[in-house]
C-alpha positions as CSV (number, residue, x, y, z in Angstrom):
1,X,-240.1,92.8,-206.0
2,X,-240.1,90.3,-208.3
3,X,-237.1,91.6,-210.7
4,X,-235.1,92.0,-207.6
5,X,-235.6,88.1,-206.9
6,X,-234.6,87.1,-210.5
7,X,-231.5,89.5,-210.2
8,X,-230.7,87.4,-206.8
9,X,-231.5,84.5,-208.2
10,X,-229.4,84.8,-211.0
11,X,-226.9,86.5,-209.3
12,X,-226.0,83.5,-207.3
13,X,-226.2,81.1,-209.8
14,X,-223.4,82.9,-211.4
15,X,-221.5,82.7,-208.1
16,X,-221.8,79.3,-207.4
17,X,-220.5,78.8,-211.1
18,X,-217.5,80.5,-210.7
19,X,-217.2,78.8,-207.2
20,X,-217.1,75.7,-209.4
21,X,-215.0,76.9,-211.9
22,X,-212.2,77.9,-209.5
23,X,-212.6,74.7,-207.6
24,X,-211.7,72.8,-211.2
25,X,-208.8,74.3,-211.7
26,X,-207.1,73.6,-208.2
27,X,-208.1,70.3,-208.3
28,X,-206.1,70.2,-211.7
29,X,-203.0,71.5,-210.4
30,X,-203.2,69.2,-207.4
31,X,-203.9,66.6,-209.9
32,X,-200.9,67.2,-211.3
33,X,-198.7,68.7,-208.8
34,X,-200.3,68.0,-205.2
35,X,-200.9,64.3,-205.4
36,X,-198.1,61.8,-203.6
37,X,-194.9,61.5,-205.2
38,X,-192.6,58.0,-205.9
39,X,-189.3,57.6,-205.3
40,X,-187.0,56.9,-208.0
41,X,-186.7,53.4,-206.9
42,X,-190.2,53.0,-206.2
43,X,-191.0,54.2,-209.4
44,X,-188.4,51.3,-210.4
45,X,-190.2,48.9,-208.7
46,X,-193.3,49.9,-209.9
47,X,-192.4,49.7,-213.8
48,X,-190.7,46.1,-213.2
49,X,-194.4,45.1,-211.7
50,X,-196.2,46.2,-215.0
51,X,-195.2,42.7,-216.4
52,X,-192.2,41.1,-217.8
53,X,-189.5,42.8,-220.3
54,X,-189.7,41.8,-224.2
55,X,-186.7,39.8,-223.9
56,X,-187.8,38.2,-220.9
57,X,-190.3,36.8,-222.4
58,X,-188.8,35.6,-225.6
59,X,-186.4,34.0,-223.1
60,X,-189.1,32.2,-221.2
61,X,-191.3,31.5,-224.6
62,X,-190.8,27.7,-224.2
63,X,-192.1,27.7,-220.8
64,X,-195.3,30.2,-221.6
65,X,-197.6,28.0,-223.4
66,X,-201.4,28.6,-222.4
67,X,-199.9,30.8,-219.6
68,X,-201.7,34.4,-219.0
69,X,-198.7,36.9,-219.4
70,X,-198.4,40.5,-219.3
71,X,-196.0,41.9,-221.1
72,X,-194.5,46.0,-220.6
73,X,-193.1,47.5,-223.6
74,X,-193.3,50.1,-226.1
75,X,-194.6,50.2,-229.4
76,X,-192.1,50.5,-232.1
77,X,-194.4,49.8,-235.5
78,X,-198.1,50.4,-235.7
79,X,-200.0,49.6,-238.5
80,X,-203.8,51.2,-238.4
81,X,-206.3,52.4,-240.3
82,X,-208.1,55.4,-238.3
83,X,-208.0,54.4,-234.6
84,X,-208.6,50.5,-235.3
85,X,-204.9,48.5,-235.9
86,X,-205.1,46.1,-238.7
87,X,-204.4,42.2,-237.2
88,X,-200.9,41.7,-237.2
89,X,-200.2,45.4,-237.5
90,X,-198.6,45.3,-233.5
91,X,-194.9,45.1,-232.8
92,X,-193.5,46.1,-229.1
93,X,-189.4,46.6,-228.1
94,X,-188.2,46.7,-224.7
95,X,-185.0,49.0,-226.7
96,X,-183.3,45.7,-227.0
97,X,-185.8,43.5,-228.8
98,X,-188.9,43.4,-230.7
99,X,-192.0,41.2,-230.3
100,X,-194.5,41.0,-232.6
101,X,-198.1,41.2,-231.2
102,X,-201.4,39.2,-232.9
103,X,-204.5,41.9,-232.0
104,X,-207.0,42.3,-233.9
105,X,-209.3,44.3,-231.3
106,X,-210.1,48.0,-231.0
107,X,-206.9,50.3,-230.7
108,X,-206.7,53.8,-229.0
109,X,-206.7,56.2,-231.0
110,X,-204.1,57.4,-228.2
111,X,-201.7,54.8,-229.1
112,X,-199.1,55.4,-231.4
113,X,-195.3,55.1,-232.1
114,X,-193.3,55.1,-228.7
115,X,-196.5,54.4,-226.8
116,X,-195.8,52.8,-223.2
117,X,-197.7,49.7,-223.1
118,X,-198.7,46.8,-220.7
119,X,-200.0,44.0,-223.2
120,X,-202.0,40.7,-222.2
121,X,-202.6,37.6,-223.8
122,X,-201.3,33.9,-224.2
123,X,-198.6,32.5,-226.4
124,X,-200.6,30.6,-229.4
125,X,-198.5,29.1,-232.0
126,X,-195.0,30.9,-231.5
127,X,-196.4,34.1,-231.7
128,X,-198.8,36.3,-228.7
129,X,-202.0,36.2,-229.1
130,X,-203.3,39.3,-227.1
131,X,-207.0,40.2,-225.6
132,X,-205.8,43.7,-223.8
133,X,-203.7,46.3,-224.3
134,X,-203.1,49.0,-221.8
135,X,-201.4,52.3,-221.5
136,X,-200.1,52.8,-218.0
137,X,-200.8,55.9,-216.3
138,X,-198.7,58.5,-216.0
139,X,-196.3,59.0,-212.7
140,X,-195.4,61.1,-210.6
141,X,-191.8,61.2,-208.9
142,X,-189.8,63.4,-206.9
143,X,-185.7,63.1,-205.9
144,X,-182.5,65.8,-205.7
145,X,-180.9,66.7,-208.7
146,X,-178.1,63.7,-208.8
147,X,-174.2,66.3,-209.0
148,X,-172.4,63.5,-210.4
149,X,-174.5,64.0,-214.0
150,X,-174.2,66.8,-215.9
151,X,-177.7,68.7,-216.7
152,X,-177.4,69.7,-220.1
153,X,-179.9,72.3,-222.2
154,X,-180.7,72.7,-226.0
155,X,-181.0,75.6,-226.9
156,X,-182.6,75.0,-230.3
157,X,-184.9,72.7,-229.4
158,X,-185.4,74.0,-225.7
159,X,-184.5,70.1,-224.5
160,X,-183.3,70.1,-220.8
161,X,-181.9,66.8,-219.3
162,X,-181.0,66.1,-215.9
163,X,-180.5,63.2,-213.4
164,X,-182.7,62.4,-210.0
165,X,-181.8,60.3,-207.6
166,X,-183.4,58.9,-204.1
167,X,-183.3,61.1,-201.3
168,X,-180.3,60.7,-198.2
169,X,-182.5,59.5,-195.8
170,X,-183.7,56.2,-198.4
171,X,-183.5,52.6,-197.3
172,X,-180.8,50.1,-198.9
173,X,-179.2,51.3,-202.0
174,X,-180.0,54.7,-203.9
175,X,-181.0,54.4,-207.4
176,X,-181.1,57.3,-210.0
177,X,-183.0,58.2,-212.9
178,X,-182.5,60.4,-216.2
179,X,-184.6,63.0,-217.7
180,X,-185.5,64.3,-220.5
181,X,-187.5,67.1,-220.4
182,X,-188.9,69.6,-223.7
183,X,-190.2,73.4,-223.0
184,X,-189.7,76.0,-220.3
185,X,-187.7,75.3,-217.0
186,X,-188.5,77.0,-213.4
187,X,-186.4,80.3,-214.0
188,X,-184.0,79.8,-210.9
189,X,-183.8,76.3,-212.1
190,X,-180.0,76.6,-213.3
191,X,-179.4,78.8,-210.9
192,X,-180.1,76.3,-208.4
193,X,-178.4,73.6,-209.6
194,X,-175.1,75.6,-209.6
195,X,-175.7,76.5,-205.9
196,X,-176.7,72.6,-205.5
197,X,-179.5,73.2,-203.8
198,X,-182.7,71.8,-205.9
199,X,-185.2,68.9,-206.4
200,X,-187.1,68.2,-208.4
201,X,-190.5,67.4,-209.6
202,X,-191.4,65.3,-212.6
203,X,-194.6,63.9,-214.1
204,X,-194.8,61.4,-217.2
205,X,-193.6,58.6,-218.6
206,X,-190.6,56.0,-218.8
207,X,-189.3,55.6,-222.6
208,X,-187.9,52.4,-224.2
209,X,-184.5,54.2,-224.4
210,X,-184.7,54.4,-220.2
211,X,-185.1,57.6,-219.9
212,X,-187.9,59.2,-218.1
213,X,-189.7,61.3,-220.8
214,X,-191.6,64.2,-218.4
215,X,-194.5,66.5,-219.6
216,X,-194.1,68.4,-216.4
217,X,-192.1,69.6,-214.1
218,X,-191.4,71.8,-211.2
219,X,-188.4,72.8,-208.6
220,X,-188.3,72.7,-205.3
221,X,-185.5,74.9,-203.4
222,X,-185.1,75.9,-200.2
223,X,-188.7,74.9,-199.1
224,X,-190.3,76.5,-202.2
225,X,-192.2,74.7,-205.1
226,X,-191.5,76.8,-208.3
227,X,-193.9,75.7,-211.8
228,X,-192.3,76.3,-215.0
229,X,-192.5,79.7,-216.6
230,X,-190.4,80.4,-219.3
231,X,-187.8,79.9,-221.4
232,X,-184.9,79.6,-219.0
233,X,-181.8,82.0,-219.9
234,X,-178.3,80.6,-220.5
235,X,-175.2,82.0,-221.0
């Protein structure tokens, strides 16, 4: 009788491992796909929350002495040794302008060129002296393919870009956003947007250039949510 225990035993062990197993890997598609969407113009809002532009700071920088101030931009020259950046080594750009950053601290290792960052510090001597630097999650939006953009795709370097926009039914002005997306579209995806009949999906991150740089993405048509597959076909 014994054996038989130990064969139970283990035997459900095993089953409550898979149990968990399974269980990961929805909550990581919900995590990534299930979770609330923003608007387009709440993502806008959101992003002009993070803290002020580059140049709006360098515009206010004679009313910002021994003022805390966050400041959202991206980097645009890192100098580090391993995942440590040397002091002085910082600069951030809003696209338009660049802003050099005094941090001598610990730097991610996950910060790099192009980095989306929320920085925080005081102005010290003409220059920003800086205690924290943040990367800002990434988001996720949802909005109809805008018609009155093109979507474009590279072939060569399988680069798709699009344009979103707020839903109808949205309070006050609509607002739209670009896209920029790299790797394999839903496969009705362009056959969607010729029937105009398809929203989208996208998770990531805002780039200094204004375009919305996603990692994922996903259609939704006709009631249906559609994950990338593969390589979409064009003529």
């Amino acid at each position: 009788m014994k054996p038989r225990r130990k064969s139970r035993r283990i035997f459900l062990v095993g089953g409550v491992l898979i149990v968990v197993a399974f269980g990961s890997l929805l909550f990581s598609a919900f995590g990534k796909f299930g979770s609330y969407s923003l608007t387009v113009t709440q993502f806008k809002d959101m992003q002009a929350s993070l803290g002020m532009s580059v140049s709006d700071f360098k515009q206010a920088l004679a009313n910002t002495d021994q003022q805390e101030i966050k400041v959202h931009g991206w980097v645009a020259k890192l100098d580090t040794s391993g995942p440590y950046a040397k002091p002085s080594g910082f600069t951030v750009t809003d696209g338009k302008t660049d802003l050099p950053i005094v941090y001598s601290g610990k730097m991610s290792s996950m910060i790099s060129q192009g980095t989306e960052v929320v920085i925080q510090g005081k102005k010290e001597n003409g220059a920003l002296s800086v205690k924290q630097v943040k990367i800002p999650d990434a988001v996720r939006i949802e909005g109809p393919i805008f018609k009155d953009v093109d979507v474009t795709y590279d072939v060569a370097t399988r680069t798709t870009r699009f344009t979103i926009t707020d839903e109808k039914d949205t309070a006050g002005p609509k607002q739209n956003l670009a896209v920029v997306y790299t790797g394999p579209m839903p496969d009705t995806f362009f056959a969607d947007v010729k029937r105009g009949d398809v929203s989208m999906v996208v998770v990531g991150r805002m780039g200094p250039d204004g375009v919305f740089a996603a990692t994922e993405v996903l259609s939704k048509c006709a009631s249906k949510y559609e994950p990338a597959t593969s390589t979409p076909k064009v003529n």
